[in-house]
N, C-alpha and C positions, 0 to 999 in steps of 0.2 A: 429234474431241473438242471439247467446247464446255466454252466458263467461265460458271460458275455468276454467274446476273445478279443472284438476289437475297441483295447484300450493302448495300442502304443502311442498313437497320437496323442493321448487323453492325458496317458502318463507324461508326454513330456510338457505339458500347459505346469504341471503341479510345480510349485515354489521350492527351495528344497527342504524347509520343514515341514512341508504337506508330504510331501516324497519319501521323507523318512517315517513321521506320524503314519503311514499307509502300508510301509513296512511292517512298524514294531507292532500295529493294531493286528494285521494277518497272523504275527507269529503269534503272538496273543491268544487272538481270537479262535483259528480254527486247528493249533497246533497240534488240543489235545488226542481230535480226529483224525488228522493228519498220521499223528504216531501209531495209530491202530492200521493202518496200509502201508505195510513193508516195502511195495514198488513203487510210494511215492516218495517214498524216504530219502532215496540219493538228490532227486531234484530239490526238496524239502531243505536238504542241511545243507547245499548249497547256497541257497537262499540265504537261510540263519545265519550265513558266514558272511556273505556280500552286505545285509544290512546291519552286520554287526562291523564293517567295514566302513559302511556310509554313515554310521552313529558315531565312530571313532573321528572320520572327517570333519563331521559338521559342530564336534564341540571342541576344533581346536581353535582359538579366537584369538587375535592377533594382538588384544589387549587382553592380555590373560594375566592372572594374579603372580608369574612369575617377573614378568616385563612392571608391574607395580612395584614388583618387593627389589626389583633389580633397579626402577628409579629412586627409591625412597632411600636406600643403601649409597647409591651414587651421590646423591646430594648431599647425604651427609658427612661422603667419604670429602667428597670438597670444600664443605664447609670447616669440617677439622683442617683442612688442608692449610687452608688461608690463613684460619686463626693460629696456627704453628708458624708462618712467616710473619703475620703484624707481631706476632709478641715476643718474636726475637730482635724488630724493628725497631720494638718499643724499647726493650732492656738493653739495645747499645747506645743510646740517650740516658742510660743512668746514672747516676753522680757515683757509685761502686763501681769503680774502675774494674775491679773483677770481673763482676757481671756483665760491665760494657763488653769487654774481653772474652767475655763466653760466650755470649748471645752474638759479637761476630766470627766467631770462630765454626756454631754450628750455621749461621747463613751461610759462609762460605760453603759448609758440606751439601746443605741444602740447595744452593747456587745453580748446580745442573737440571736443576730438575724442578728449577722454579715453573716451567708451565707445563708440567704435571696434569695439572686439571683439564688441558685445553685438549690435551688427546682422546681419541676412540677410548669405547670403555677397557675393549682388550688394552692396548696403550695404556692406558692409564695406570691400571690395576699390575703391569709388568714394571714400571717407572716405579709406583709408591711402593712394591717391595724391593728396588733395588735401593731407594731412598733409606727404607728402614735396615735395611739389612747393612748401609754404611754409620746410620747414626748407631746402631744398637754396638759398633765397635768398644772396645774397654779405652779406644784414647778419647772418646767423646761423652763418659760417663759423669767424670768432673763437671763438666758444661752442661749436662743435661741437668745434674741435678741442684745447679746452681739458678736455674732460670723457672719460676714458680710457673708448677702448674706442666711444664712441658711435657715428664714423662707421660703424666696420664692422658696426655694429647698424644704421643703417639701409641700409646697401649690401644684410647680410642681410632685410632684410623687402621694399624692394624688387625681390629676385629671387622671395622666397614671391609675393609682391604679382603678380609678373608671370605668374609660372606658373599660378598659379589664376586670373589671367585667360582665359590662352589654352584651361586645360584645360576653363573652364564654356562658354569661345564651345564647343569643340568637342562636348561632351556636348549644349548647343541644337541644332546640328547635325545630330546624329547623332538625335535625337530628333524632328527635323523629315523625317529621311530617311526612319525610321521610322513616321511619323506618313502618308504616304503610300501604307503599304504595306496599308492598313486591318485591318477587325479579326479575328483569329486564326481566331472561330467563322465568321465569313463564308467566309473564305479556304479553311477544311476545307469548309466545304458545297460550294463551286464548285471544288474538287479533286475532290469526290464525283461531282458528277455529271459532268463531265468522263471520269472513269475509266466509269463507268459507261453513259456515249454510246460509251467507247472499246470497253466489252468487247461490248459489242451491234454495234456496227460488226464486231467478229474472227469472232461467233459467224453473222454474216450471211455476211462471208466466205466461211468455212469452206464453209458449207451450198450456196455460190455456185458455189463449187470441188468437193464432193462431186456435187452433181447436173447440172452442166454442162460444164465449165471440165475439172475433173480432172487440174490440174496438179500434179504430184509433189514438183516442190521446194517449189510455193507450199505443197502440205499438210503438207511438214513444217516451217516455218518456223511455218505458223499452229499445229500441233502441238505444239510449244514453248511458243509464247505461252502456250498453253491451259494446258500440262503445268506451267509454273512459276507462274502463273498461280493457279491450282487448288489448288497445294502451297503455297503462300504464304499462301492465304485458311487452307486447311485446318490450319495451323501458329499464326495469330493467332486461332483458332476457338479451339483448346485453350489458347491462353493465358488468352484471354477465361475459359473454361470456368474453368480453375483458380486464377485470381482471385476468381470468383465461389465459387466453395467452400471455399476458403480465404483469407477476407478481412483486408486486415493487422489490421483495428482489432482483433477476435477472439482473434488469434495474438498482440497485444500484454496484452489482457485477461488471457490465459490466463497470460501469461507473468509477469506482473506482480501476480497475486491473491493472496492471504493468505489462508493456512489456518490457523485457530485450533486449536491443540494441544489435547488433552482433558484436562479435570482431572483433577485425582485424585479429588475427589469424585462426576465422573459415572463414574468406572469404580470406584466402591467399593459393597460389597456391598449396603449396606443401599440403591442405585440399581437395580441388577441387578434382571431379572424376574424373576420364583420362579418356580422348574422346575414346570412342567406337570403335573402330579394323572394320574399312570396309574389305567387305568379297573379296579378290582377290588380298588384296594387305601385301607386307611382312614389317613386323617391324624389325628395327634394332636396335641394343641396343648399345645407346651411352655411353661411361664410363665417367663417372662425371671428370669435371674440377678442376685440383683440382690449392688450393690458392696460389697464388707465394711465399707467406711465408713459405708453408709448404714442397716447392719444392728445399727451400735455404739449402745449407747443413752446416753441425753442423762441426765446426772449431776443429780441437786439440786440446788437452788442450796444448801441447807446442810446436804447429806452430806460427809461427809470427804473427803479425798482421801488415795491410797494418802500415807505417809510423814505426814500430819498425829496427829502424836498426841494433840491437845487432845482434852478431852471433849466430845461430844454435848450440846447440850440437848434433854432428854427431857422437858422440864415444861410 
C-alpha cells in the first residue's frame, strides 16, 4: 500500500488548526512504527521538531492572560493614583491648618508628575517610581503621616507599580522567545515538505521491501504508516470539501436576511392578473358601478331646500 504523494496543494487549503491537528495526529498515530525504521528517523525528528514549532506559534494569542493581568494591574495602578491626588485636594480645605500644610506640601512633591497616568505603560511605571522614590524621602514623612489613609495608598501603588513591572519584563520575554521561532507561513511550508520527503521516503520503502527485501514485519509496519496515513488525508479531504460548500459567510447571510412581508395592496384584487380569456368564449365589458354619492345631484345655489319654506323668487 502506498500514500498518496500528491498533497502539497491539498496541504495548503488546510486552516491553521487543521494544519497543526494533521501534524500532532501523524506523530501520534504512526510514530510508534515509525521508531522501529532507523532510516526514516532523521526525516521523522525533523518533523517532531517543525511541528512542535508550529504548536509553539499557534498558541501564542495576542490576547493572552499576561496582556489581562497587565490590564487589570494597570488600572488599578491609576486608580490608587488619583485617589492619592483628590485626598490631598481634599485635606488642604481642612480647618487643621497642619494638615492643610501637609497635604500641600506633598501636592507640590507630587506636582511633576501629575499626569503620570496619561503616559505609555513603560512611561508610566518609570514616573510612579520616581514619584515614590521622592515621597518615600525622611522630609516627607511628617506629612505622609499626617494625611489619613495616604501611606497605605502608596504601599498600594507601589505593589501595582511592581507587578506590572515584572509582568511587561516577562511578556518582552516571551515575545523574544517567540520572535525566534519565525514566521507561522514559513514554518507550514518546511513542515510540508518535510512530510512529504517523509511519505516518498515510506512509499520507496515499501516498493524496496515488495520487490526484494520481502520482509513481513517490515510490510506491516509500513502498512500502517500508509493505512493511517491515507485515512487521515482522506478525512481532512472531506473536511476541506465541506467547507467549501457550505461556506460560513453564506450560512451567516442566510441566517441573518430579511424577508419583507407582502402588502396588502400587492395582494389586493385590483393587483391580481386577470384570469386568462378561454379560447371560445366572448367577454363582455361591464361599466364600473359607480358610488351613490356621486350619482346625487348637486342642488342650486338658490332652490330651496327640503324644510325651507320662504318663497322662490320667480321674477
Amino acid at each position: 500500500m502506498l500514500i498518496n504523494q500528491l498533497i502539497a496543494a491539498f496541504l495548503r487549503t488546510l486552516h491553521d488548526g487543521e494544519h497543526l491537528g494533521w501534524g500532532r495526529a501523524l506523530l501520534e498515530g504512526i510514530g510508534a512504527d515509525v521508531a522501529m525504521i532507523p532510516a526514516l528517523m532523521p526525516l521523522w525528528t525533523k518533523f517532531e521538531a517543525i511541528v512542535h514549532r508550529e504548536d509553539m506559534l499557534f498558541s501564542v494569542s495576542k490576547e493572552s492572560v499576561e496582556t489581562q493581568n497587565i490590564r487589570r494591574f494597570d488600572k488599578r495602578r491609576d486608580m490608587t493614583f488619583r485617589e492619592m491626588r483628590h485626598r490631598l485636594k481634599f485635606y488642604t480645605r481642612s480647618e487643621n491648618p497642619v494638615v492643610a500644610k501637609a497635604a500641600d506640601d506633598l501636592r507640590f512633591v507630587m506636582h511633576p508628575y501629575d499626569q503620570s497616568d496619561k503616559n505609555n505603560l513603560f512611561g508610566e511605571t518609570t514616573y510612579i517610581q520616581n514619584l515614590l522614590s521622592e515621597l518615600n524621602k525622611s522630609i516627607n514623612s511628617v506629612s505622609i503621616d499626617l494625611i489619613p489613609g495616604f501611606r497605605d495608598l502608596m504601599g498600594s501603588l507601589e505593589a501595582s507599580n511592581s507587578a506590572l513591572d515584572d509582568l511587561y519584563s516577562q511578556r518582552l520575554t516571551a515575545l523574544e522567545d517567540v520572535k525566534g521561532l519565525g514566521r507561522r507561513l514559513d514554518v507550514r511550508k518546511e513542515a510540508d515538505r518535510i512530510i512529504i520527503d517523509f511519505i516518498k521516503a515510506v512509499n520507496a520503502f515499501y516498493l524496496v521491501n515488495e520487490l526484494s527485501v520481502q520482509d513481513p514485519t517490515q510490510k506491516a509496519r509500513l502498512e500502517r504508516i500508509a493505512s493511517f496515513t491515507n485515512s487521515l488525508i482522506m478525512q481532512l479531504e472531506r473536511n476541506v470539501a465541506h467547507r467549501r460548500k457550505h461556506p460560513r459567510k453564506k450560512e451567516e447571510k442566510a441566517a441573518t436576511e430579511h424577508v419583507e412581508p407582502k402588502t396588502l395592496a400587492a395582494s389586493s384584487p385590483a393587483n391580481l392578473p386577470a384570469p386568462a380569456e378561454k379560447k371560445g368564449e366572448s367577454t363582455v365589458s361591464i361599466p364600473p358601478i359607480a358610488h351613490p354619492a356621486a350619482a346625487k345631484p348637486i342642488p342650486h345655489k338658490n332652490a330651496s331646500q327640503p324644510g325651507d319654506s320662504s318663497p322662490q323668487n320667480t321674477s
